[in-house]
C-alpha positions in Angstrom: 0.0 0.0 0.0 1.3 3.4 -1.0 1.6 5.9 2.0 0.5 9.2 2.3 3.4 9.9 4.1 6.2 10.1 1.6 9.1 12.2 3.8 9.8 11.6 7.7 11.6 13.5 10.0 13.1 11.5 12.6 14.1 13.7 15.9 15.9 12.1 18.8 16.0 13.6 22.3 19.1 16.1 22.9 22.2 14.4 24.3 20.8 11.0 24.9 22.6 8.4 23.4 20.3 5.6 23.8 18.3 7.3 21.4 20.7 6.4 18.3 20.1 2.5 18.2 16.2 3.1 17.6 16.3 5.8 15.2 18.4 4.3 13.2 16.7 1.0 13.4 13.1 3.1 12.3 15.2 4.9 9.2 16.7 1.5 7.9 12.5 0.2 7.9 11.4 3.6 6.2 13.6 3.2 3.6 12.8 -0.5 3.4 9.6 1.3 2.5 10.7 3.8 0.0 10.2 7.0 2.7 12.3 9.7 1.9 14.0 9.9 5.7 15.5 13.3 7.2 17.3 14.3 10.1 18.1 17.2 12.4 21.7 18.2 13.3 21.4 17.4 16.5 20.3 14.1 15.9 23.0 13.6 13.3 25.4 14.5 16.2 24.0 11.5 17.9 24.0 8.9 14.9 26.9 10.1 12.8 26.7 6.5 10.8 23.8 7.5 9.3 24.4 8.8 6.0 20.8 10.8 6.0 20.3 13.9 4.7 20.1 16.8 7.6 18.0 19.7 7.2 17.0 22.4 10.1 14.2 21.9 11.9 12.4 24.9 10.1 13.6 23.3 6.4 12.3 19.5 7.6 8.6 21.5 8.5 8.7 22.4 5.0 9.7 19.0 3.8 8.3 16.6 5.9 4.9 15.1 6.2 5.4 13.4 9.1 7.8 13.7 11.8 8.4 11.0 14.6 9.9 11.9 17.8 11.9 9.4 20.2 12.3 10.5 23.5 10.1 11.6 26.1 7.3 14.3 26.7 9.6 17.2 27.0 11.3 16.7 23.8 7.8 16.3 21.9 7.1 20.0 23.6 10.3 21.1 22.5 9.6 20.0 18.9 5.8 20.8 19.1 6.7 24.3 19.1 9.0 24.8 16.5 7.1 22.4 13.7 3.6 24.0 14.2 3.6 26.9 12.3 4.2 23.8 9.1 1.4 21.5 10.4 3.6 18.8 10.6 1.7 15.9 11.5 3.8 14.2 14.9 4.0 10.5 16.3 5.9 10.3 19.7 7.9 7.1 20.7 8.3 7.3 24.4 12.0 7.0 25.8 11.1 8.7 29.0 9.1 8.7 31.9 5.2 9.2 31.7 4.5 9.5 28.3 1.3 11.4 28.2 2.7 12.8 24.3 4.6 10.0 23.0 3.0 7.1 23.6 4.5 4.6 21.3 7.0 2.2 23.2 10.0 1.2 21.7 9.5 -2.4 21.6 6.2 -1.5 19.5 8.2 1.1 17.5 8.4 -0.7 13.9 4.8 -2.5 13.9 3.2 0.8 14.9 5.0 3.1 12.4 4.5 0.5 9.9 0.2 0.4 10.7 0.4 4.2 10.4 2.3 4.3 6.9 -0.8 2.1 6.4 -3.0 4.8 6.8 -4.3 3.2 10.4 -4.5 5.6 12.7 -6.5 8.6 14.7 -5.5 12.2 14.7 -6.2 14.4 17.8 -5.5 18.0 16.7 -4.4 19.6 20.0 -4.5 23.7 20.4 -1.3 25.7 21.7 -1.2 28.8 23.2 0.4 32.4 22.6 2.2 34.0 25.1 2.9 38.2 24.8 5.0 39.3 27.6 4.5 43.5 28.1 6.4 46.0 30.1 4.4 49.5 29.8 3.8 49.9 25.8 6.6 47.9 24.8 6.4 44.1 23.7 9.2 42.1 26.1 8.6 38.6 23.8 6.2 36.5 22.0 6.3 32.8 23.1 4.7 29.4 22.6 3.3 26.9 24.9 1.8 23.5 23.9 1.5 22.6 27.5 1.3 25.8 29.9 2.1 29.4 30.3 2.5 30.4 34.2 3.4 33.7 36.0 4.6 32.5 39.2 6.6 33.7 42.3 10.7 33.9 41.6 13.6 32.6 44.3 12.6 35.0 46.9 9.7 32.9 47.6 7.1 35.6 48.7 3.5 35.9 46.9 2.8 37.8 44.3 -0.5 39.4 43.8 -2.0 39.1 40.4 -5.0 41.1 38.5 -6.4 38.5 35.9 -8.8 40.3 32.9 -10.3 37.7 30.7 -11.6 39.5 27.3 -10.6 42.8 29.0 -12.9 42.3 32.2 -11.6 42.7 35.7 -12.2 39.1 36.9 -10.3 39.3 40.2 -7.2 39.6 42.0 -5.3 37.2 43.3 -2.4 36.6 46.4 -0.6 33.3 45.8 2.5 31.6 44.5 1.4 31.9 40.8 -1.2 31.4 37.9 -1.3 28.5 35.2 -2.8 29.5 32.1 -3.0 25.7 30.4 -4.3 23.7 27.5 -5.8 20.5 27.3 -2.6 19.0 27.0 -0.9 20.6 29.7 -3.9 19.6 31.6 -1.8 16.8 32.5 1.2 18.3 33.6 1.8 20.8 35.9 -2.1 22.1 36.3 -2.9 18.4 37.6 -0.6 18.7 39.8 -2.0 21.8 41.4 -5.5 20.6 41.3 -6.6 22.0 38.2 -9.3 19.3 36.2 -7.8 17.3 33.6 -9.5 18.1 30.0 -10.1 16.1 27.3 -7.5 17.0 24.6 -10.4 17.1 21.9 -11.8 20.2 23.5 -10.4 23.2 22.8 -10.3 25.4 26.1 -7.6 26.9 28.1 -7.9 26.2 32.1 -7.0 28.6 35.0 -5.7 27.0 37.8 -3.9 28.6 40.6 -0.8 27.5 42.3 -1.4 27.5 45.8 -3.7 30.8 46.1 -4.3 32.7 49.9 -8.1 32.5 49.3 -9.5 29.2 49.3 -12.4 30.3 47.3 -10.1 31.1 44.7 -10.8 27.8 42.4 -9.9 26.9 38.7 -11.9 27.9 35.2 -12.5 26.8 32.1 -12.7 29.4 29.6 -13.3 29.6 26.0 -9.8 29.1 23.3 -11.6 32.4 22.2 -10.8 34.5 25.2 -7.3 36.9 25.6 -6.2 35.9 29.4 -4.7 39.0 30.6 -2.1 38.6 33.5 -0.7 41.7 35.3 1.7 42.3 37.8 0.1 44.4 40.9 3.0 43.3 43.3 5.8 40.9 44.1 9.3 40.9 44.9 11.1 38.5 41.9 7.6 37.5 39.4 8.8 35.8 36.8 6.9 34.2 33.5 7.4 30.8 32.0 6.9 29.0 28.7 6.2 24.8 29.1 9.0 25.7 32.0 11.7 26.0 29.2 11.6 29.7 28.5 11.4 32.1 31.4 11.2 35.9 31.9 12.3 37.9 34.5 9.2 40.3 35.2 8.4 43.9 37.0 5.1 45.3 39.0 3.1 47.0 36.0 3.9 44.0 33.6 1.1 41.9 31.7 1.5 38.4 30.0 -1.1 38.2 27.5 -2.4 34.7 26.9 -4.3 33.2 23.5 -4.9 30.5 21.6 -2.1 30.1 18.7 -3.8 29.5 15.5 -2.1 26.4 14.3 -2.7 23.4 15.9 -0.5 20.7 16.3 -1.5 16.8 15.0 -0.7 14.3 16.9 -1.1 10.8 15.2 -1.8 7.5 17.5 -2.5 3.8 16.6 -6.1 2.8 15.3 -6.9 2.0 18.6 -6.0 4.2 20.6 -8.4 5.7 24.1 -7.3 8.7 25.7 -8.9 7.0 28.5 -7.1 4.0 28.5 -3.5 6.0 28.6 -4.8 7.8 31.7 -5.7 4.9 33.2 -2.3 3.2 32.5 -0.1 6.4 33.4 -2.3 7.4 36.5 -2.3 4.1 37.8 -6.6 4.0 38.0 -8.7 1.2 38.6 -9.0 -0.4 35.9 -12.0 -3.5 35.3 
């Protein structure tokens, strides 16, 4: 059967060796296949044997129509980022710890690739958000998050007291160690962790969730991916804004982080049978029947 997927990107976590035996295992079966295979130059670094052809990552979300990542959750974030302004459709094969984004083992690796080349598979089409950081009139930065943007408390550990305007209304202000501005996906990750609710990924919403606020009646929402989250500093001592907790800015009382959704989506590709509610119950450790 003739693929749709003609060029594949393979992308191997930064500086983990373990990665190399894999990936180059999955290029030898894609060219078994006749797939054009491509590589970035970090990856090459890792799997200098490989005579592939290297390419950006920029250039391979121009040429690819697929790219599979090996590693773990982080470096599907990292990658997330940077391919979806060229809808590259992604397939993660997990090398690290959870999994919640690449959920392919290893050991499954070359049957599943092969079922998806087959034209077997689901798509979930999972939102990003746009961060705008602001100090008075001027624009700081402009940042991505496929998981989370938060503005939190810095290394001098005090509160810091937030003003949070959804569509430009005053919603309220807050006192605690910090805000998560999250999307389905990041759900997951850091929001679960501070209690927010974990959302379906087919929805597309971004959820509030506060990190440990001084009101207790100071709960999570669920807004619309329509709505501009506006977060301004009113005081703290060392605020500071973060991007999936691998970009971070140093900010100032009078700042605002402006959240929205990003317009591209990325797709994230999964075996035929594939339940998002199975994978929580494996990774969470539920009951299951």
């Amino acid at each position: 059967m003739k693929s749709a997927f003609r060029t594949v990107a393979l992308i191997g976590k930064y500086k983990s060796p373990e990665t190399a035996g894999p990936l180059l295992e999955l290029a030898r079966f894609l060219e078994r296949r006749k797939v054009r295979v491509l590589i970035d130059p970090l990856t090459a670094a890792q799997v200098k044997k490989a005579r592939l052809p290297v390419l950006s990552l920029d250039d391979l979300g121009r040429e690819a129509d697929l790219a599979v990542v090996i590693g773990g959750d982080g470096t599907m974030l990292n990658i997330a980022r940077t391919l979806a302004p060229h809808d590259v459709a992604l397939v993660g094969v997990n090398q690290g710890r959870l999994g919640f984004l690449t959920d392919i083992s290893v050991e499954n690796m070359i049957g599943t690739i092969g079922t998806i080349l087959d034209g077997r598979y689901v798509t979930e089409n999972r939102m990003l958000l746009e961060g705008r950081v602001r100090s008075g009139t001027k624009k700081v930065s402009t940042m991505l998050a496929f998981n989370d943007v938060v503005v939190s408390k810095g290394a001098q550990g005090n509160m810091v007291e937030l003003e949070v305007r959804i569509n430009g209304e005053f919603i309220y202000n807050q006192r605690s160690d910090g805000l998560i501005v999250a999307t389905p996906t990041g759900s997951t990750a850091y929001a679960m962790s501070a209690g927010g609710p974990i959302v379906h990924p087919a929805l597309t919403v971004m959820a509030l969730v506060p990190v440990s606020p001084h009101t207790l009646s100071n709960r999570p929402i669920v807004v619309n991916s329509d709505s501009v989250v506006d977060i301004i500093i009113r005081s703290a001592a060392d605020p500071r804004a973060h991007f999936d907790g691998h970009t971070r800015f140093d900010l100032r009382e009078g700042d605002r982080v402006t959240v929205r959704r990003y317009p591209h989506a990325i797709s994230l590709l999964h075996p035929a049978r594939h339940s998002y509610y199975k994978m929580l119950r494996e990774k969470l450790n539920w009951n299951r029947e």
